[in-house]
C-alpha positions in Angstrom: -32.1 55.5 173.6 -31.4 51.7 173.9 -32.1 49.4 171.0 -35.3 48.6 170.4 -34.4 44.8 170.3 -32.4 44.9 173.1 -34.9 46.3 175.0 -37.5 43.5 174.6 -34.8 41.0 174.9 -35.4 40.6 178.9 -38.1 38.7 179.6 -39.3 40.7 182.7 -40.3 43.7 180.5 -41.6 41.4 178.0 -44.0 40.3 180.8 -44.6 44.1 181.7 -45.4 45.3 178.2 -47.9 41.6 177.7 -49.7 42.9 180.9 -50.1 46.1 179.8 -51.4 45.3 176.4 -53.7 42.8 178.8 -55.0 45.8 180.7 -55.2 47.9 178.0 -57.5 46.1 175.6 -60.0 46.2 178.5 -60.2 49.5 178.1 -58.5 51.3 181.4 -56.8 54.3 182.4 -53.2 52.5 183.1 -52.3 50.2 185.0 -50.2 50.5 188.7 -46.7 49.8 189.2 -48.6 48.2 192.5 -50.9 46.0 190.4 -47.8 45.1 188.2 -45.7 43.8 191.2 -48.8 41.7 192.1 -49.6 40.4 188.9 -46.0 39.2 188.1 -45.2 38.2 191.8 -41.7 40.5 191.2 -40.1 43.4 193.5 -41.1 46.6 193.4 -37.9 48.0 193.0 -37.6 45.7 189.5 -40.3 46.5 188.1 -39.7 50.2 188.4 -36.2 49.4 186.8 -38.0 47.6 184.1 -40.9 50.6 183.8 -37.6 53.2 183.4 -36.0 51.1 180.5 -39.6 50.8 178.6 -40.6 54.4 179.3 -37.1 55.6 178.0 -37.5 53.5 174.6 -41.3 55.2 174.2 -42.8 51.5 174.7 -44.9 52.8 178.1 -46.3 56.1 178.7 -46.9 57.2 182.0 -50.0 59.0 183.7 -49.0 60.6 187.5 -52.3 61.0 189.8 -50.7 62.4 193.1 -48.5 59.5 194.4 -49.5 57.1 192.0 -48.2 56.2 188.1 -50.1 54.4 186.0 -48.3 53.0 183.2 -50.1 51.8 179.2 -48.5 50.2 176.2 -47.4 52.8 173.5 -47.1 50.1 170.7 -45.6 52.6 168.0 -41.7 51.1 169.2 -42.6 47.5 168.0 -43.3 48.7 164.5 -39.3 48.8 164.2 -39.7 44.9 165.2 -42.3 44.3 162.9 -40.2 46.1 160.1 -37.1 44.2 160.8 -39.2 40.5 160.6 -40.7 41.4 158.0 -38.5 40.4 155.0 -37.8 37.2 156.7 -41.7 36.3 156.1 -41.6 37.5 152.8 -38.4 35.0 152.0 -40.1 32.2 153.6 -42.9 33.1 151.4 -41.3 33.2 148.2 -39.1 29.8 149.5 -42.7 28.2 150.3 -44.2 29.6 146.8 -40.8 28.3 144.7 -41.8 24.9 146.0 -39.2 24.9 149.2 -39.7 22.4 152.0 -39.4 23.1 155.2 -38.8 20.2 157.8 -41.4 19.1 160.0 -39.8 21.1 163.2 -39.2 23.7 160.9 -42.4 24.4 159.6 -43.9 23.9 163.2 -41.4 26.9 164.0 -42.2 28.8 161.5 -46.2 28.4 161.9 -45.9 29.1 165.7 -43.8 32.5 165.3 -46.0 33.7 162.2 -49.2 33.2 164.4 -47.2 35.1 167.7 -46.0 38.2 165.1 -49.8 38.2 163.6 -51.8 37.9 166.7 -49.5 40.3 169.0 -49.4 42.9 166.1 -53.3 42.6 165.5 -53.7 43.0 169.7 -51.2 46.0 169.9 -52.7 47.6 166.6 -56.4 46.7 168.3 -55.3 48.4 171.7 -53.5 51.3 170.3 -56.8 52.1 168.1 -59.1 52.2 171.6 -56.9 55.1 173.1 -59.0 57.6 172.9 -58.1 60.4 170.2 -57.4 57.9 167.9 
């Protein structure tokens, strides 16, 4: 299986995987490789490529209904990303609570990823607790 970072690296399947958590929080039953080529305005034949990568790192699951495949977010991947950032917040806090400064771009960095990481773990954790059997 590929590395979870590399994986997300590629902006394409981070498009894919935003759409899907999009979808997904709305509550429906997956979402069409057809719908995905609309909604990014990209090839079919990409986004299958990019649907093959995800599904083989467990970030999509898949549901066949004859002909068609409708793809959802499986979120339980990212928790490796979440792990690995971690301890970079917790030394930015303990910088930021031993009286560090941070320069004005820097702190305006560092606010701008901290609200990204909280608000896409909050949506992921939000979505994945809709599936039902959860």
């Amino acid at each position: 299986m590929a590395d979870i970072f590399d994986v997300i690296a590629d902006g394409t399947r981070r498009d894919i995987l935003q759409l899907l958590r999009e979808r997904g929080a709305s509550g429906g039953n997956g979402t069409s490789v057809s719908q995905i080529v609309t909604a990014l305005g990209v090839s079919q034949p990409t986004v299958s490529k990019h649907l093959k990568v995800l599904r083989e790192a467990s970030l999509v699951s898949v549901r066949e209904d004859g002909q068609h495949r409708y793809y959802s977010l499986s979120p339980e991947p990212l928790d490796a990303v979440d792990d690995w950032l971690f301890p970079f917040f917790a030394v930015a806090d303990d910088e930021y609570a031993a009286g560090a400064t941070l320069t004005e771009g820097a702190a305006h960095a560092a606010e701008v990823v901290g609200r990204a990481a909280a608000s896409a773990k909050h949506a992921v954790t939000s979505v994945f607790n809709k599936l039902p059997g959860r």
